[in-house]
C-alpha positions as CSV (number, residue, x, y, z in Angstrom):
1,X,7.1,2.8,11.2
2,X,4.7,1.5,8.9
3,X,7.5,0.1,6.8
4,X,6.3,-2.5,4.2
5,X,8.6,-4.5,1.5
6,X,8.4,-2.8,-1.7
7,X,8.6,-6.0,-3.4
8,X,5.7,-8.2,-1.8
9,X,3.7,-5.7,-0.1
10,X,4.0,-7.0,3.3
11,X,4.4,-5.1,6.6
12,X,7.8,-5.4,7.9
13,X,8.3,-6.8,11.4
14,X,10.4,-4.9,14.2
15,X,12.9,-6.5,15.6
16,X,15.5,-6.1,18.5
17,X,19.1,-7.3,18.9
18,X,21.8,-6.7,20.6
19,X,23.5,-5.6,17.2
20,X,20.4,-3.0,17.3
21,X,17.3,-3.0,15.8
22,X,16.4,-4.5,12.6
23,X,13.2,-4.6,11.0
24,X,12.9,-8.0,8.7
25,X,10.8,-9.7,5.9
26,X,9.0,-12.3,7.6
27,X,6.8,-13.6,4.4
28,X,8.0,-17.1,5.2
29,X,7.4,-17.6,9.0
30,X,3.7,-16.3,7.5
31,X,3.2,-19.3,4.9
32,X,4.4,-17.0,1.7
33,X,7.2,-18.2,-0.4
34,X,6.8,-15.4,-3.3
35,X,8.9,-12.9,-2.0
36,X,13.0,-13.1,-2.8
37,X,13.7,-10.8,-0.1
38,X,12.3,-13.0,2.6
39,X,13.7,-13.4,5.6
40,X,16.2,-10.4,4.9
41,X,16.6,-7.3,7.4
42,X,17.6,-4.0,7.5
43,X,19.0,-1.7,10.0
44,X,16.5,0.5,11.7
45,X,18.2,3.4,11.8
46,X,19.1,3.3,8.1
47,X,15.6,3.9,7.3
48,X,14.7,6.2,10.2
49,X,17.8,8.7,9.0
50,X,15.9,8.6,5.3
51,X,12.4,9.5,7.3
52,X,14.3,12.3,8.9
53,X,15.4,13.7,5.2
54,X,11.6,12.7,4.2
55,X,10.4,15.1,6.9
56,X,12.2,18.1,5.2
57,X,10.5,17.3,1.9
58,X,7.0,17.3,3.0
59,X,7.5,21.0,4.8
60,X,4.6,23.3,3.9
61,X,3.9,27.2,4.5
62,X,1.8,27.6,7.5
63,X,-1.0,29.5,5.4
64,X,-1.0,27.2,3.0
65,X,-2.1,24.1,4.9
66,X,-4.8,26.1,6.7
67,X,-6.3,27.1,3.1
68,X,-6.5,23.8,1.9
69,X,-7.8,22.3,5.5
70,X,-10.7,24.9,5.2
71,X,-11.4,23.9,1.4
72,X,-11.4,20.4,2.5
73,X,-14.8,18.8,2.0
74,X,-16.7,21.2,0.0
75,X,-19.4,19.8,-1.9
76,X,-17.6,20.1,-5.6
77,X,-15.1,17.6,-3.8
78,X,-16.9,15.0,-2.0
79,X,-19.2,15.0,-5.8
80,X,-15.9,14.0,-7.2
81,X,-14.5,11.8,-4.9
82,X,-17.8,9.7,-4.6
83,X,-18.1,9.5,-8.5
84,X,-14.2,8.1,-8.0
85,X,-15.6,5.4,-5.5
86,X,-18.5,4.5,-7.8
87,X,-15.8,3.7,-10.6
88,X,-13.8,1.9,-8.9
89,X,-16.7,-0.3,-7.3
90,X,-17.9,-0.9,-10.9
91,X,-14.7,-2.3,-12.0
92,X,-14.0,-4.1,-8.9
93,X,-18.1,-6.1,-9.8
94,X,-16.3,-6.3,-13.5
95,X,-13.3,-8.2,-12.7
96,X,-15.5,-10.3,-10.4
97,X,-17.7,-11.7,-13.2
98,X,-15.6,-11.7,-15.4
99,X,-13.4,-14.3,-13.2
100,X,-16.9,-16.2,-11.9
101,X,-17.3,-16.2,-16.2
102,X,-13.8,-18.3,-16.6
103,X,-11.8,-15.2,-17.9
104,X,-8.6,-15.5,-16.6
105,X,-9.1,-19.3,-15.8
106,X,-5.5,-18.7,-18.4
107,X,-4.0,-16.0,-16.2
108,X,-4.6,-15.7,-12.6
109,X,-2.2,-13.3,-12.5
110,X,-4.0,-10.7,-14.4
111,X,-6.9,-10.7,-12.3
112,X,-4.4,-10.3,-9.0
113,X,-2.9,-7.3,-10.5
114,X,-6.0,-5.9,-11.3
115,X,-7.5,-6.9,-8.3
116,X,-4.4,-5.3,-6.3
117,X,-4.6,-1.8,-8.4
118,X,-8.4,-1.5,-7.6
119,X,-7.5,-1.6,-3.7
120,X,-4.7,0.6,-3.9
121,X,-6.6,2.9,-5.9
122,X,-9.5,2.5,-3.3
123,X,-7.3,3.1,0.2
124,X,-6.4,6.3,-1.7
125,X,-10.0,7.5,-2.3
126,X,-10.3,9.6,1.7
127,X,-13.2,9.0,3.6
128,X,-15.4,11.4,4.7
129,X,-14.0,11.3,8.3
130,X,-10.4,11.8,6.7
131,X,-11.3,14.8,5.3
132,X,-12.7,15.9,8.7
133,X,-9.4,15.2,10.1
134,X,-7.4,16.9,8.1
135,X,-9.0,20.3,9.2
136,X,-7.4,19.0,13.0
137,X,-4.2,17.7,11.7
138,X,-3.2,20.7,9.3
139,X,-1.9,22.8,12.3
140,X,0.4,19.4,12.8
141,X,1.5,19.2,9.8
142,X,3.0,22.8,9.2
143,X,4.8,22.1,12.5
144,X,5.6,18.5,11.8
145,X,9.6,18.9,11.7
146,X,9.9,21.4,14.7
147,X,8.0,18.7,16.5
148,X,9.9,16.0,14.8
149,X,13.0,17.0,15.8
150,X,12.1,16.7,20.2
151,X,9.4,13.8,19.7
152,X,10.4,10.6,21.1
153,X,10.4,7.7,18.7
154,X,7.0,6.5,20.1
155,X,5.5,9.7,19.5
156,X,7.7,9.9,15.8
157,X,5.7,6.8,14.7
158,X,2.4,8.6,15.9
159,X,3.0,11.7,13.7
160,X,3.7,9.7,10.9
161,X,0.6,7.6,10.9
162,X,-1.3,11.2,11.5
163,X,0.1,10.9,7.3
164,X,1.2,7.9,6.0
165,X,-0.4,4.4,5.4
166,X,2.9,2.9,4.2
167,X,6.4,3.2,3.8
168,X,8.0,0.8,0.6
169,X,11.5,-0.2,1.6
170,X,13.7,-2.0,-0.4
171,X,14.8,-4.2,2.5
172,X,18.3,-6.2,1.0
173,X,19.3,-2.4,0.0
174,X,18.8,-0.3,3.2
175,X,16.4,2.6,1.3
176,X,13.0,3.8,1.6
177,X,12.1,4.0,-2.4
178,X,8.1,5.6,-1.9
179,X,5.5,6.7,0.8
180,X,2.0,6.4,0.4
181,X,0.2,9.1,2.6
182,X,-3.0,8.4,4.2
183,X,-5.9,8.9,1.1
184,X,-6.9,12.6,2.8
185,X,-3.4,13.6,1.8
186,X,-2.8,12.9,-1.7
187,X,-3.6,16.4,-2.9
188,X,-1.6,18.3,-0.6
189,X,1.0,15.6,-1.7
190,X,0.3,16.5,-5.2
191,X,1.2,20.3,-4.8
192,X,4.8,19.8,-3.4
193,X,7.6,20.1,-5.8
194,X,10.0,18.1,-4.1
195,X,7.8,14.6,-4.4
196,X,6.9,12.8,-7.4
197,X,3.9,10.8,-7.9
198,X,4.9,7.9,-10.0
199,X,1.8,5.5,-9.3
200,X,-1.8,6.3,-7.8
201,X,-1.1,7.7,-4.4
202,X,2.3,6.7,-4.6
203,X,5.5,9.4,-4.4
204,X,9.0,9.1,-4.7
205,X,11.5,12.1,-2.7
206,X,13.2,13.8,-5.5
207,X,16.2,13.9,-3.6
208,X,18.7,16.8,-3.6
209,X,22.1,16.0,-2.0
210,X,21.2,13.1,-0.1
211,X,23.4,9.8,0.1
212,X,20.9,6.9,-0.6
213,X,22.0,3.9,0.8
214,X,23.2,1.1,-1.3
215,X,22.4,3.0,-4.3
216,X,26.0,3.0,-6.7
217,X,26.6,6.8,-7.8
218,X,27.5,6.0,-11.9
219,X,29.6,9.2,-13.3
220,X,27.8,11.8,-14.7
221,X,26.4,12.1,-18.6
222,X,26.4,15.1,-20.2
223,X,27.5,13.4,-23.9
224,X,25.0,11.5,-26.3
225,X,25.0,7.7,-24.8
226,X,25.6,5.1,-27.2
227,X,23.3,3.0,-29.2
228,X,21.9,0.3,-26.6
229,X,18.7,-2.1,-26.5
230,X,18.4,-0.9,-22.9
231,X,18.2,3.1,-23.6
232,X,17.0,5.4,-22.0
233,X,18.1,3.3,-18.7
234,X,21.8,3.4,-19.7
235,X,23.9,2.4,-22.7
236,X,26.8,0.2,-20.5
237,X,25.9,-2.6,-18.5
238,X,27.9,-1.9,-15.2
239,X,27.6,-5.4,-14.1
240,X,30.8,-6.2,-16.7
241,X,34.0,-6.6,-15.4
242,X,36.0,-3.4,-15.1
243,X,39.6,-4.8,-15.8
244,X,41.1,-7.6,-17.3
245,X,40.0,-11.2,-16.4
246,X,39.9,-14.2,-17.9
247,X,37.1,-15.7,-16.7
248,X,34.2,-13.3,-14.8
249,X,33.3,-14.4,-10.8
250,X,29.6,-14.9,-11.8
251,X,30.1,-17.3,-14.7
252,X,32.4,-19.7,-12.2
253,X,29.6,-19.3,-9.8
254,X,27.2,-20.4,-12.3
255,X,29.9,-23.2,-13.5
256,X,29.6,-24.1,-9.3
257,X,26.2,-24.2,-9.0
258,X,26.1,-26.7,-11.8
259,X,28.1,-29.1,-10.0
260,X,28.9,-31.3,-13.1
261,X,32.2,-32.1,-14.6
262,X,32.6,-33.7,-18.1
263,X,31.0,-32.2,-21.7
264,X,29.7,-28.8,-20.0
265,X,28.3,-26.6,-23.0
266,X,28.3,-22.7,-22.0
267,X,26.1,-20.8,-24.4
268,X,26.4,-16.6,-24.2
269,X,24.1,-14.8,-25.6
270,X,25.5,-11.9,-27.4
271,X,24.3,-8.9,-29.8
272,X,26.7,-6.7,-31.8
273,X,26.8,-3.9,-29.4
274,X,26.7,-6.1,-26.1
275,X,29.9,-6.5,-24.2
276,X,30.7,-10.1,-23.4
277,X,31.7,-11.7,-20.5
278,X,35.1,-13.2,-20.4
279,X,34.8,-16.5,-20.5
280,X,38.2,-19.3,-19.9
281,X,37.4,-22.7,-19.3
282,X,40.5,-23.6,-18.6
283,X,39.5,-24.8,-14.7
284,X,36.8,-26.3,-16.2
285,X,38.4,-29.0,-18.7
286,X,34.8,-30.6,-19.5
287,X,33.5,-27.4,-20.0
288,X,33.2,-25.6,-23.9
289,X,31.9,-22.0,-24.6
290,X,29.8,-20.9,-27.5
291,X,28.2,-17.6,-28.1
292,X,25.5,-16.8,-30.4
293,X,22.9,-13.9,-31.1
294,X,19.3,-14.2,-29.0
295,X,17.9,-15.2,-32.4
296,X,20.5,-18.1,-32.7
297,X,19.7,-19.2,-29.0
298,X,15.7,-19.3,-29.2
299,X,16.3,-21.6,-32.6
300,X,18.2,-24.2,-30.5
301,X,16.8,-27.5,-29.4
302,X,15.2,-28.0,-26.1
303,X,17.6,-29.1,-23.8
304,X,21.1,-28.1,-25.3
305,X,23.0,-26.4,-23.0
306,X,24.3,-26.6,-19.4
307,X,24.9,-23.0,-18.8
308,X,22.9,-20.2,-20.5
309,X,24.5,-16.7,-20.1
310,X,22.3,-13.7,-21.2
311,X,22.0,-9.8,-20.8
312,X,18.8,-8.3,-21.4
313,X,17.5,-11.1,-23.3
314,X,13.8,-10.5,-21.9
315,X,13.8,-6.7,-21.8
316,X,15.2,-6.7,-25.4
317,X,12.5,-9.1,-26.8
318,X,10.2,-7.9,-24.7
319,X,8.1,-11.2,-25.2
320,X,7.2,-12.3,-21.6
321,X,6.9,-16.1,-23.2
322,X,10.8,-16.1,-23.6
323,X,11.6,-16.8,-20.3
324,X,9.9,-19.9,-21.0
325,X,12.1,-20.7,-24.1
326,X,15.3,-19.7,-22.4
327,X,14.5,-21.9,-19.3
328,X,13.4,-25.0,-22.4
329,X,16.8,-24.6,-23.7
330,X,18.7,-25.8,-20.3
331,X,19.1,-29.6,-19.5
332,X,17.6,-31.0,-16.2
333,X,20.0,-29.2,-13.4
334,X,21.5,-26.5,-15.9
335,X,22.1,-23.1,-14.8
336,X,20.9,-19.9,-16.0
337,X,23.0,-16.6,-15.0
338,X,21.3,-13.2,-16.4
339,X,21.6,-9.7,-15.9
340,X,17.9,-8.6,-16.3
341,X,16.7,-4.7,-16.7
342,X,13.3,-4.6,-14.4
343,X,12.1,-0.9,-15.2
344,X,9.1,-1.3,-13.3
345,X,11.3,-1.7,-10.0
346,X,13.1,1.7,-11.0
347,X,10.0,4.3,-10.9
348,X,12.4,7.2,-10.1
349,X,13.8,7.1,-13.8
350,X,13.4,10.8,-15.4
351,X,11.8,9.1,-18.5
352,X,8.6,8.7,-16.5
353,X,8.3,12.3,-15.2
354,X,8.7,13.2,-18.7
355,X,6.6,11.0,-20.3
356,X,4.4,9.4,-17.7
357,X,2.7,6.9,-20.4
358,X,5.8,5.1,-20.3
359,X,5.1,3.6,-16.5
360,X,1.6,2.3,-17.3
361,X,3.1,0.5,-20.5
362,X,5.9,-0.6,-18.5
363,X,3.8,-2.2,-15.6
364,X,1.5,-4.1,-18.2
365,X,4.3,-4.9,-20.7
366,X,7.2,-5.9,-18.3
367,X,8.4,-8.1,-15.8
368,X,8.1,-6.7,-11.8
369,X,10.6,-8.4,-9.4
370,X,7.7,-10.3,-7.8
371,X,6.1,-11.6,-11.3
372,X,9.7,-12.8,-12.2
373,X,10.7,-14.5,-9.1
374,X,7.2,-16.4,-8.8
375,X,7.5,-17.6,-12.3
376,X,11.3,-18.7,-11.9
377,X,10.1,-20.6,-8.8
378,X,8.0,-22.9,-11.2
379,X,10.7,-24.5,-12.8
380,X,14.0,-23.7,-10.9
381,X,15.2,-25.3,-7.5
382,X,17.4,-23.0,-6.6
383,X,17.7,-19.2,-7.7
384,X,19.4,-16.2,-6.0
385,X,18.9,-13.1,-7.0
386,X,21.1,-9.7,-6.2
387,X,19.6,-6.6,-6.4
388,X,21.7,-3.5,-7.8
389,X,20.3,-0.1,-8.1
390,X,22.1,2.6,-9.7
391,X,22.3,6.6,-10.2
392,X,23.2,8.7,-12.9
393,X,22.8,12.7,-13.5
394,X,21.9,13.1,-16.9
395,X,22.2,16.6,-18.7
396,X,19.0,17.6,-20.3
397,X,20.8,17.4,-23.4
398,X,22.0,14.3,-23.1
399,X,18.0,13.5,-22.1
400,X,16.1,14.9,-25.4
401,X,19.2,13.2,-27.6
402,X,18.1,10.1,-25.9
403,X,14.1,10.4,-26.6
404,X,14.9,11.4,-29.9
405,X,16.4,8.8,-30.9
406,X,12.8,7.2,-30.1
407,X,14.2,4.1,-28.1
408,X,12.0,1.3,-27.8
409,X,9.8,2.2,-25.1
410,X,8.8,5.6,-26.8
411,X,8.1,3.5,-30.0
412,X,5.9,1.4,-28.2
413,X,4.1,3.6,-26.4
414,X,3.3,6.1,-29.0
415,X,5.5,8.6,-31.5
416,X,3.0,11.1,-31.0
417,X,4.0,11.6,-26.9
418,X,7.0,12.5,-28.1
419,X,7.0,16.3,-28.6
420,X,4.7,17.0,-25.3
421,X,7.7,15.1,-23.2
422,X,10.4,16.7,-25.0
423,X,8.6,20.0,-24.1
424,X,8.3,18.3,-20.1
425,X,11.7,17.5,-20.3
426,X,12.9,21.0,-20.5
427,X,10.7,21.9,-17.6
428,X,12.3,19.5,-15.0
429,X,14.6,20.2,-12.9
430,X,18.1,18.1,-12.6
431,X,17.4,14.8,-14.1
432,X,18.3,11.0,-12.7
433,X,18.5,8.1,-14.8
434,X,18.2,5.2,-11.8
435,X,17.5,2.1,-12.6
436,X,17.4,-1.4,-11.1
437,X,19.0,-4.3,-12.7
438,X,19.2,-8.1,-11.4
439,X,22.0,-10.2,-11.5
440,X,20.4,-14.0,-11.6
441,X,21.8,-17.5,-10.9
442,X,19.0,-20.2,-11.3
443,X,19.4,-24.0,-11.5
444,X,16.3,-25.6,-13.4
445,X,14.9,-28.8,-11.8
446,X,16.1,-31.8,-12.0
């Protein structure tokens, strides 16, 4: 399988046991430190049961494939797609003097990105050859689940490269979460109904009665949803305790992790419509508990607190400089325990099939799971990170109540996408509000 972390971008490595077999994030043993997943495995046949349901989705009628394998490579086409490449080459010059010029001497990580988007965007440009092939192939690919269904896994791995240069897995959670077919591909991709193209040459399943693994099924909304910083996501952070405690697991984990005993000061972060988190002290005698709004905190002193508890404090501020203040406001060795909203790791959100703008402003204006780990690694010693994903149905109702409300994303994006997605809204068929949020413990340097 060409199975590659969806966080790091790095093939994952197939592995036997005598447990079964187990295909595993080796960043480390390859000199990487930036990915959180490393060194975490998942079950092969987890993911080769979701490339069985992927092989249903990516059916097409027998006369169909032919048509477009004869259209393939007409001149109209190849004009187009060599107009694409000369784009792409331009930028890719850009980028290059404008780094040999000292313009992101500031910000490496901007010309990575771009650098990274302008490859993708290339391996999904076909090549003359490609398109060749596809004339060959198209008879395969009508047939591909008959012949799926008797191939030996040898040959299974052979018909999928015939289509696919990767497969993104989400490696701690067992699921595939996008394919990315081989660049000839891409249109025929384009035309099914049952994929969604969320990023250039990417697609998502839109899954129809399919148990996802690891993915928590959140009841069904078919009511307005509260008043929440982190709509159209969800209004309820499902990470908060569900019945009565006095103090929550992950704030005594945090109090753990600390390892000191006298004059502990516990900071929570809080807004108006933000649940707390229970907190008792009473195991911790040295320890004392103050809460304040996120304007409160970023006011504070350098230094003045052990343990900083937060929900959505970056996503709400949406300044990307305020993980460096939150981080300023712990002493040498505090602790940091966050639950963090990471919309760019949750691409199979209905907002962005209804109003696509909202991805590209999310993947320039918000953290990834990669850009947040490597910059926590700067300044904390220790961090673990748990990933939860979740899955809601969502009425169409409940959907246009939410964008008219004009949450912040829509806001920021611009008021005037408004009534064309309200108008895609209605076209979609059953809507999903998943979304990925990460629960944090970090222990800042000594």
């Amino acid at each position: 399988m060409l199975a590659v972390c969806d966080v790091c971008g790095r093939t994952l490595r197939a592995q036997g046991a005598k447990a079964g077999s187990y295909y595993r994030e080796m960043s480390y043993e390859r000199g990487y430190i930036d990915c959180p997943h490393q060194k975490t495995g998942v079950r092969a046949e987890l993911l080769e049961q979701q490339v069985h349901e992927l092989i249903k989705y990516i059916q097409l009628p027998e006369d169909w494939v032919k048509e477009v394998a004869d259209h393939a490579g007409d001149e109209e086409e190849m004009i187009h797609l060599q107009h694409q490449r000369d784009r792409i080459e331009s930028e890719r010059r850009r980028l290059q003097q404008m780094r040999i010029e000292g313009d992101f001497d500031d910000n490496m990580d901007v010309y990575k990105e771009e650098i990274d988007r302008i490859r993708r965007e290339s391996a999904a440009l076909p090549t003359y050859d490609q398109i060749e092939s596809l004339k060959v192939t198209a008879k395969t690919i009508g047939d591909l689940y008959q012949i799926w269904e008797h191939a030996e896994p040898g040959d299974q791995r052979d018909l999928l490269r015939l289509m696919l240069r990767e497969v993104r897995v989400d490696v701690p959670n067992g699921r595939i979460t996008s394919i990315a077919p081989l660049a000839v591909f891409v249109p025929i991709f384009r035309k099914l109904p049952t994929l969604f193209e969320y990023d250039f040459g990417y697609f998502l399943p839109l899954w129809k009665d399919v148990s996802i693994p690891s993915v928590e099924q959140l009841p069904a909304v078919t009511e307005p949803l509260s008043d929440s910083p982190t709509l159209p996501f969800f209004d309820r952070n499902p990470l908060l305790p569900q019945t009565e405690i006095r103090n929550t697991p992950a704030i005594a984990e945090a109090l753990k992790l600390l390892g000191k005993k006298e004059d502990i000061k516990v900071v929570q972060v809080i807004r108006d419509y933000v649940t707390a988190f229970p907190m008792d002290f009473r195991k911790w005698q040295g320890a004392h508990g103050y809460s304040m709004t996120l304007e409160e905190f970023l006011a504070q002193p350098e230094e003045s607190f052990d343990v900083v508890i937060s929900q959505f404090a970056l996503w709400e501020s949406q300044e990307q400089n305020n993980l460096d203040v939150i981080l300023s406001k712990l002493t040498p060795g505090g602790v940091w325990y966050f639950n963090e909203l990471l919309p760019v790791d949750s691409p199979a959100h209905w907002l962005y099939r209804a109003m696509p703008a909202t991805w590209e402003w999310m993947k320039k204006n918000t953290w990834s799971l990669h850009s947040f780990y490597n910059r926590l690694q700067a300044e904390c010693g220790k961090i673990k990170l748990k990933r939860h994903v979740y899955s809601q149905s969502v009425s169409h109702a409940t959907a246009e109540n939410v964008l008219r409300r004009k949450p912040m994303v829509v806001q920021a994006v611009s008021e005037e996408a408004l009534p064309p997605a309200i108008v895609r809204l209605g076209e979609l068929g059953p809507l999903v509000s998943e979304f990925t949020i990460i629960e944090g413990w970090v222990k800042k340097k000594e």
